[in-house]
C-alpha positions as CSV (number, residue, x, y, z in Angstrom):
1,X,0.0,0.0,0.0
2,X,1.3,3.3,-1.1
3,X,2.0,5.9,1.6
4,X,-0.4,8.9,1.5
5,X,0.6,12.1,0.9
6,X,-0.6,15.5,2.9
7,X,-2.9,18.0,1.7
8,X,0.0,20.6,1.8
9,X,2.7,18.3,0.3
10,X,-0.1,17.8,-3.1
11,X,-1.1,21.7,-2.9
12,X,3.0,22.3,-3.3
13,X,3.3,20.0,-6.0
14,X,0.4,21.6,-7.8
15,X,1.6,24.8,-7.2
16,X,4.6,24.0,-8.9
17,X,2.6,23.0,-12.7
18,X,0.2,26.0,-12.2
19,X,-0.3,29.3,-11.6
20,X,-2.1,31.8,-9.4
21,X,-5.8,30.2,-8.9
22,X,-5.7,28.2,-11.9
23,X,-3.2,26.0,-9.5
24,X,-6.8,25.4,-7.2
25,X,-9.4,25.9,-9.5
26,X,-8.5,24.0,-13.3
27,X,-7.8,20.4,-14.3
28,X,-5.4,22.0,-16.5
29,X,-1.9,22.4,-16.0
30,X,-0.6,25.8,-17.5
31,X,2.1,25.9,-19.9
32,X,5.7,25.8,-18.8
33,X,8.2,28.2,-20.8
34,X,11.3,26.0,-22.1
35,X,13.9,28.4,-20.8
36,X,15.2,28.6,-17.3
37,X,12.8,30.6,-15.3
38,X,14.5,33.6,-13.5
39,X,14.3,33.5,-9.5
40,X,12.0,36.0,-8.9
41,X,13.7,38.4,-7.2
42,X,13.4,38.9,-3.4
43,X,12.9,41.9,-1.4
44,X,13.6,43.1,2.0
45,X,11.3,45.3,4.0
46,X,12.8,49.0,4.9
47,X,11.2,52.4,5.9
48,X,12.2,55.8,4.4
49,X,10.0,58.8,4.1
50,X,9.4,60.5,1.0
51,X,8.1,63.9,-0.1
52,X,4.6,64.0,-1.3
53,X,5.3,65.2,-4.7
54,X,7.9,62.2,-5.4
55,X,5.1,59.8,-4.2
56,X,2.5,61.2,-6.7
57,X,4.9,61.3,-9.1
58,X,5.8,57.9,-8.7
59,X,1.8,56.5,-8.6
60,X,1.6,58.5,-11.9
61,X,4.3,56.6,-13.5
62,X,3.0,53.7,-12.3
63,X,0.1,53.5,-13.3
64,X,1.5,54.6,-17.1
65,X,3.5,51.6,-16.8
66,X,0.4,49.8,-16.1
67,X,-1.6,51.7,-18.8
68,X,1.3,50.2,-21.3
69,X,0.5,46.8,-20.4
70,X,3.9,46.6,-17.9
71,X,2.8,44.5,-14.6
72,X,4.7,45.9,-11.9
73,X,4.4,47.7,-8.4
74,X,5.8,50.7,-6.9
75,X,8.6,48.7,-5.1
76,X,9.6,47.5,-8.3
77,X,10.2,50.7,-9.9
78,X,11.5,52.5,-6.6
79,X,14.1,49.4,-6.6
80,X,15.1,50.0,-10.5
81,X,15.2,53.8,-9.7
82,X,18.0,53.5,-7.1
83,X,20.0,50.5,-8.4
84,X,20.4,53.3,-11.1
85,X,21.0,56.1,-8.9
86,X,23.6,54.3,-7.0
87,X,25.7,52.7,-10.1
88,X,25.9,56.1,-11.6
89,X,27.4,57.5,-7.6
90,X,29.8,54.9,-8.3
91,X,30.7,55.6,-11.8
92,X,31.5,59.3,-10.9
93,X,31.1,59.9,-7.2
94,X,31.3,63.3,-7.4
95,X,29.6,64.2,-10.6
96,X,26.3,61.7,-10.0
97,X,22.9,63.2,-9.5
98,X,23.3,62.2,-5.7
99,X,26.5,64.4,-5.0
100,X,24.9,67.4,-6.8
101,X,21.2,67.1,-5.2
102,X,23.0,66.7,-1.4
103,X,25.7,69.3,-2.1
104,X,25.1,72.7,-0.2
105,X,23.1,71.0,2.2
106,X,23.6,71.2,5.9
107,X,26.0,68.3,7.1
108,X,25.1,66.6,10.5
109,X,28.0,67.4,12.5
């Protein structure tokens, strides 16, 4: 007699074929791409505060992106945004958008 398998164990498995509710709801599996499948990539949780215009500035972007047919959320595009920012501060520390924005302000002493 063949061991039985848990509910979670066969809801991972499924998981794996399908997609989203189609993995609970259909019979049928969805179609696999043939290409390796990128690990999605994983984010960790922080807090900054931002001004109010960059915030309505980034929902209007956002939903652009959206309006194009791009699926993505704000933490994507805040995350693209400042890889950007900082590989430019590295290319030229003291030329980058970064160093001129901060310069003149008030250093914490």
């Amino acid at each position: 007699m063949a061991k039985r398998i848990s509910v979670s164990k066969r809801l991972a498995d499924d998981m794996t074929t399908k997609k989203g509710l189609d993995a609970l709801f259909s019979d049928a599996p969805v179609q696999q791409s043939t290409s390796t499948p990128a690990k999605p990539k994983r984010f960790e949780k922080g807090t900054f505060y931002f001004d109010p215009d960059d915030l309505a500035q980034l929902e209007k972007v956002w939903l652009h992106l959206m309006g194009q047919g791009i699926r993505c959320n704000k933490s994507e595009i805040v995350s693209i945004l400042l890889s950007a920012g900082l590989e430019e501060h590295e290319r030229n520390p003291a030329g980058s958008l970064l160093a001129q924005r901060l310069t003149g302000k008030r250093r914490r002493s």
